[in-house]
C-alpha positions in Angstrom: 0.0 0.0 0.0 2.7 2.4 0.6 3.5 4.9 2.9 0.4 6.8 4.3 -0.6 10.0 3.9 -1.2 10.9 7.2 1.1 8.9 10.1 0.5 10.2 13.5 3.1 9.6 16.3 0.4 10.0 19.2 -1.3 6.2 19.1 0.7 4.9 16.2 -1.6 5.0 13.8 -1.6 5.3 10.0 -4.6 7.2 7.5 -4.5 6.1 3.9 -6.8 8.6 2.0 -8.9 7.7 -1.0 -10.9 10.3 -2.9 -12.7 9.7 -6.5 -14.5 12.8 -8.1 -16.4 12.1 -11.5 -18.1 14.9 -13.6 -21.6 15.5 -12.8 -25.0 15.3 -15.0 -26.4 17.8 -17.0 -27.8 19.0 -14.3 -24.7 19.8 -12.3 -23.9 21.9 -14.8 -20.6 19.6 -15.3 -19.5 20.1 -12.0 -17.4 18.0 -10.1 -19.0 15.4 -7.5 -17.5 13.4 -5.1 -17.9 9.9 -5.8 -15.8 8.1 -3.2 -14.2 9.3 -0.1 -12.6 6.4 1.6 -10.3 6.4 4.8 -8.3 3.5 6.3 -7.4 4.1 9.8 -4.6 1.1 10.9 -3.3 1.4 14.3 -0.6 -0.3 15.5 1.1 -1.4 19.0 4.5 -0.4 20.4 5.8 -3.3 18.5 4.4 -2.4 15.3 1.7 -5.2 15.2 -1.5 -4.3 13.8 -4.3 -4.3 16.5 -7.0 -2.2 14.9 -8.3 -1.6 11.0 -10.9 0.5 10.2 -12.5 1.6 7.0 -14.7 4.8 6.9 -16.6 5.8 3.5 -18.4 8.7 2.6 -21.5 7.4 4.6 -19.7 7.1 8.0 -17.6 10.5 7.6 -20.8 12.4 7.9 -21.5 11.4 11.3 -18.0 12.7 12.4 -18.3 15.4 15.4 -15.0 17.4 14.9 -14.0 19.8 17.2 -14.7 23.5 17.1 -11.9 24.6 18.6 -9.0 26.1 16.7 -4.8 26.6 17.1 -3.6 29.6 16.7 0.1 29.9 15.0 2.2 32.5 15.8 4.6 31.7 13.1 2.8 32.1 9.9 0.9 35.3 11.1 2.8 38.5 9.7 3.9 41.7 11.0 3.0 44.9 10.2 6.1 45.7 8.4 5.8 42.8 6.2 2.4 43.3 5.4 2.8 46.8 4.5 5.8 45.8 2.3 4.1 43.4 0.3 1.0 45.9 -0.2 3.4 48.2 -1.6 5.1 45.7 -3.9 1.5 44.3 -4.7 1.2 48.6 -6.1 4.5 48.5 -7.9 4.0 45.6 -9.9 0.2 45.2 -10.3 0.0 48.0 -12.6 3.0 46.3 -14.9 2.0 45.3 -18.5 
């Protein structure tokens, strides 16, 4: 299978993602629709021997509760200074032809 997309080093578990989109009918206009949505959860012991699978579809994802609460990162946010320097080079080279 691979390595997964997602491997977290909490529980030692392992999410392989699997996503089909197809076009839509006529009366979709064309748009995109999302076929299949498929997630294999493995988790494994301090060993590394499998004790748990676990396949979700689109069906089961729905019934999810995620939390509400969000993480704040310092990091990516910007300062002033940087904003206002990218505003101003946004100026200068927006009006370029």
């Amino acid at each position: 299978m691979g390595l997964p997309q997602i491997k977290s080093e909490i529980d030692d578990s392992w999410i392989y993602l699997e996503r089909t989109l197809t076009k839509g009918k006529f009366h979709k206009l064309g748009k995109h629709v999302l076929k299949d949505n498929n997630v294999l959860v493995l988790n494994f012991d301090k060993y590394g021997v499998l004790t748990n699978k676990n396949l979700l579809n689109k069906g089961d994802l729905n019934n999810i509760d995620f939390s509400k609460q969000t993480t704040k990162n310092v990091f990516s946010e910007k300062s002033f200074v940087q904003s206002f320097l990218e505003s101003i080079k946004q100026k200068m080279y927006g009006n370029r032809k």
